[in-house]
C-alpha positions in Angstrom: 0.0 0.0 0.0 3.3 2.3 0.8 5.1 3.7 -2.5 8.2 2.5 -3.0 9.9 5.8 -1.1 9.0 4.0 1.9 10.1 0.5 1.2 11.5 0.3 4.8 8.7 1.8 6.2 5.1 -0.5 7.9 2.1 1.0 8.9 1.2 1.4 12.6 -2.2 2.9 12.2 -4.8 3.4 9.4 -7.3 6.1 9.9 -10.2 7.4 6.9 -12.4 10.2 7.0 -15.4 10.9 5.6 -13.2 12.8 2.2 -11.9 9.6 1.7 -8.8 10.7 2.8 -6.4 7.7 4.6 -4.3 8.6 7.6 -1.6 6.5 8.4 1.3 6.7 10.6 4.3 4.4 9.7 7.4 3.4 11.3 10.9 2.6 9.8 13.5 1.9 12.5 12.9 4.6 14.9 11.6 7.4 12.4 7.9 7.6 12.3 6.5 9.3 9.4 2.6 10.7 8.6 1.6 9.5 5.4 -1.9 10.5 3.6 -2.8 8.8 0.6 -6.3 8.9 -1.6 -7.7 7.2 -4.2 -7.8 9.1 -7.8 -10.1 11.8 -8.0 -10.2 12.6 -4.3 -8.2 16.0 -3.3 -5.5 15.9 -0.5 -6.4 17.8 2.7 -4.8 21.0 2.9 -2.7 22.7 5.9 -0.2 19.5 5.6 3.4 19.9 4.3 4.8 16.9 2.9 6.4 15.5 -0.2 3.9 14.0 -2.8 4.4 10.5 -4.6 2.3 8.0 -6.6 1.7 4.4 -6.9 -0.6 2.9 -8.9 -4.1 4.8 -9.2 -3.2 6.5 -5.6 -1.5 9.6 -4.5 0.4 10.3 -0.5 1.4 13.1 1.0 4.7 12.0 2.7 4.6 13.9 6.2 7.4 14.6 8.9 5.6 14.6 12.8 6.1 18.6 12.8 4.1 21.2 14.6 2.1 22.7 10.9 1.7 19.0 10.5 0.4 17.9 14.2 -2.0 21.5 14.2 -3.2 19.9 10.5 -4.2 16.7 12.0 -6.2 17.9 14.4 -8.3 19.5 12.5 -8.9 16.6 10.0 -9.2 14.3 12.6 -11.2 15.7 15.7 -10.3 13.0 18.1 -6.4 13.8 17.6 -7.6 17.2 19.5 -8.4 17.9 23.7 -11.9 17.9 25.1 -13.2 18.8 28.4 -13.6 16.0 30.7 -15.7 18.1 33.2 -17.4 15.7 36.0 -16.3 12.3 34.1 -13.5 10.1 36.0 -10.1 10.9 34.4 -6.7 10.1 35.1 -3.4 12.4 35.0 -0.7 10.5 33.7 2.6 13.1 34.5 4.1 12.2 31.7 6.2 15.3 31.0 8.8 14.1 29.0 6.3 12.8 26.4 7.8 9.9 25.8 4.8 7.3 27.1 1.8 8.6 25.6 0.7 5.7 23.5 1.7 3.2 26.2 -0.3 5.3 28.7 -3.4 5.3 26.3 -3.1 1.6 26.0 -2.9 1.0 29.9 -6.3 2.8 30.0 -8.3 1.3 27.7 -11.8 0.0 29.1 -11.0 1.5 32.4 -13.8 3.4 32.3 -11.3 6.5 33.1 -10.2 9.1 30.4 -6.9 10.3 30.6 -5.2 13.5 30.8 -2.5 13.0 27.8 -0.9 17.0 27.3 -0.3 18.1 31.2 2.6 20.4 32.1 3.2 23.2 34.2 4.9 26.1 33.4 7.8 25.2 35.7 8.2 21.8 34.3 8.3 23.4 30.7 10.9 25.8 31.6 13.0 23.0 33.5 12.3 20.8 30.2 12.9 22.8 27.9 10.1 22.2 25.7 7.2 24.1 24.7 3.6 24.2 25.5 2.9 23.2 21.7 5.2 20.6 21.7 3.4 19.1 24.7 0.0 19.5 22.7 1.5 18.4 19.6 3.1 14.5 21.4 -0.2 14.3 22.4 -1.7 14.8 19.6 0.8 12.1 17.7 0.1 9.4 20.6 -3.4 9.6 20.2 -3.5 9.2 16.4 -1.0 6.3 16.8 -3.3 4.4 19.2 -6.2 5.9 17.1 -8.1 6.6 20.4 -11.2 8.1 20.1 -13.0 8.6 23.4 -11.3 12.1 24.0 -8.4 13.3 26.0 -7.8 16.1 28.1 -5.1 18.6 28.3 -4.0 20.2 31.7 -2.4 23.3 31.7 -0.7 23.0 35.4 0.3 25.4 38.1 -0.8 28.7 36.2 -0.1 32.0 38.1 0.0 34.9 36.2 -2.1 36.0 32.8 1.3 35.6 31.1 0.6 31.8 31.7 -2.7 31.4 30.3 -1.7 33.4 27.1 1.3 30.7 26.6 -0.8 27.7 27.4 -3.9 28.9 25.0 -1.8 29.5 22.1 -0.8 25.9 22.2 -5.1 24.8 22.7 -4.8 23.0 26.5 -8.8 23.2 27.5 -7.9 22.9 31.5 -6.4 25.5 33.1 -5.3 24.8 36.7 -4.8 28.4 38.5 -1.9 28.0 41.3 -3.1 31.2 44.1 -0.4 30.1 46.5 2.1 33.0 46.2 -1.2 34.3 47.7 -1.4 32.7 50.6 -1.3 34.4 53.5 0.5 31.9 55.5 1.4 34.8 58.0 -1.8 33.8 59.8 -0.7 31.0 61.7 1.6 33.2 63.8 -0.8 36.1 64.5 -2.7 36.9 67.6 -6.5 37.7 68.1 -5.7 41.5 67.9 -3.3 41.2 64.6 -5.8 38.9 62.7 -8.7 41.3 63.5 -6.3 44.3 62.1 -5.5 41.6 59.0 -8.8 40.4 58.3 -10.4 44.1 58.2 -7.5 45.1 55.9 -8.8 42.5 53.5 -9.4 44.1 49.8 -13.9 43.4 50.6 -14.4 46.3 48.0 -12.8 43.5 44.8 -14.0 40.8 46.9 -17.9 42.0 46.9 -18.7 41.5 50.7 -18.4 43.5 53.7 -16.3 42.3 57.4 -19.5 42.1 58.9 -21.3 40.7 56.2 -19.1 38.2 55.6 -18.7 36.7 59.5 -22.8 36.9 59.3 -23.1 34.3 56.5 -20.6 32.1 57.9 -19.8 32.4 61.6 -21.3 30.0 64.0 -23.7 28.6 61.0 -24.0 24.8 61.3 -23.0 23.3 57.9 -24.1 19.9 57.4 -22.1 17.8 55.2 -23.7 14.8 52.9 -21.1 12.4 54.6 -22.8 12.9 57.7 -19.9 15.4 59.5 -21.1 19.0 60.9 -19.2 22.3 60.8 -19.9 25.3 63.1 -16.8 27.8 62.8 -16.3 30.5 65.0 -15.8 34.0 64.4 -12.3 33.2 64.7 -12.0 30.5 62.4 -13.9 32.5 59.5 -11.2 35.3 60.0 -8.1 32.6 60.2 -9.2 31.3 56.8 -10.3 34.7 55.5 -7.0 36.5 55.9 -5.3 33.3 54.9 -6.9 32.7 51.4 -8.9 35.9 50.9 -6.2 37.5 48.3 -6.0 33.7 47.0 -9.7 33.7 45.9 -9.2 37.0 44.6 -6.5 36.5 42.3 -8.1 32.7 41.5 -11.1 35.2 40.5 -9.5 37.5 38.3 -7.4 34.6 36.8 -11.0 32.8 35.8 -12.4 36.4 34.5 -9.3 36.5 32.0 -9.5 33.2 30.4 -12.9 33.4 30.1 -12.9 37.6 28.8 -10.0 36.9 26.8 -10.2 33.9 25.2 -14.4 33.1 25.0 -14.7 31.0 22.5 -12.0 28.6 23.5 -13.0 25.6 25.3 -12.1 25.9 28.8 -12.3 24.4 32.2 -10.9 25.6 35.6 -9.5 23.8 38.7 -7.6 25.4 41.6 -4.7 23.6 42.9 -2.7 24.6 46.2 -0.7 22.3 46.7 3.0 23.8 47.3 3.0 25.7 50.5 5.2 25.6 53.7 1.8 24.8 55.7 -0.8 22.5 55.2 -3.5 24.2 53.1 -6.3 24.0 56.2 -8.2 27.2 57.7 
């Protein structure tokens, strides 16, 4: 089915659209190459950069696994592309070297689970050295290989300034996982009654929409009941503790979620908040 310019080359995985357009990814040695061939009379996709050759009455479009080709695919082939995963189980994989995608895809087959293939933080892609697309784009190549279709997510990690999104939109992640903890006020756990008064009055209530008072209304000494059974009745004193101590966290977590989705909204997007690296554990 190959033409002869890839003699030493087998096919790994054979994908057709509805253009009767064939996808294949082949292997010779340890190059990989993206191959599209059609029939005669059918058009080639475009956006693809390749080298054209002919055997018989079909035609390929010999492709290397670059970026223009990887951003291609996933238009032609949707599946080859992030989705959200909102509620549904999912699994984070931490594979940030991109080296284990397909074998990762493989392990989670009929698990029920669908897995988070592209997830990097902006840390780990400076330490790395590689880029947010490149991250989307080995993705993208490891689920065309295992031609999985059920949809994969894309995390965008530890995000903490607007700088971040921008970098991790360009490349098309769809979760963004805002990281508040350089505002953490973890100054709280040394202060006494009369400093965490002074702190928690301080607190910017205009950007946060609430008043002091308001705010230890709604939650002080108000018996929460959780569906596991356990109650909750914090004090005046706990509500300012956790106030002063993630009140600028929620802000900026705020204003982080009002630029992705004023910015950027018609991107597909989803938000989590992690904090996760602090000196102290991340309770009230």
């Amino acid at each position: 089915m190959l033409p002869p310019e890839l003699r030493n080359f087998s096919i790994i995985t054979e994908v057709s659209d509805e253009a009767g357009c064939i996808y294949l990814l082949t292997r010779g040695g340890r190059e990989k190459k993206l191959v599209i061939t059609v029939h005669e009379g059918v058009t080639l996709p475009s956006g693809f950069e390749g080298d054209k050759a002919v055997k018989g009455n079909n035609r390929f479009l010999i492709c290397d696994l670059t970026a223009v080709n990887a951003a291609a695919l996933r238009l032609a082939l949707p599946f080859t592309r992030p989705v959200l995963l909102g509620k549904q189980n999912s699994f984070g994989f931490g594979d940030r070297l991109g080296n284990a995608g397909a074998a990762h895809l493989r392990s989670l087959r009929s698990s029920g689970f669908l897995p988070v293939v592209a997830q990097q933080s902006i840390r780990e892609l400076d330490r790395t050295g590689r880029t947010a697309r490149e991250v989307m784009d080995t993705a993208t190549w490891a689920v065309f290989q295992e031609n999985y279709t059920a949809g994969f997510g894309a995390d965008a990690d530890h995000l903490k300034t607007f700088k971040d999104i921008d970098r991790m939109m360009e490349a098309g992640f769809t979760m963004y996982t805002i990281d508040p903890s350089d505002y953490v006020d973890n100054r709280v756990v040394d202060m006494d009654e009369s400093q965490l008064g002074q702190a928690f009055a301080e607190l910017p209530w205009d950007q946060l929409g609430n008043t002091p008072e308001s705010f230890l209304v709604s939650y002080a000494d108000v018996t929460f009941r959780l569906q596991n059974g356990i109650t909750l009745q914090p004090t005046r004193l706990n509500i300012k503790r956790a106030a002063v101590k993630y009140g600028r966290a929620i802000l900026h977590t705020q204003q982080m979620y009002r630029y992705i989705k004023d910015t950027y909204p018609e991107a597909d997007s989803e938000v989590e908040i992690s904090v996760d690296e602090t000196p102290y554990p991340t309770t009230p």
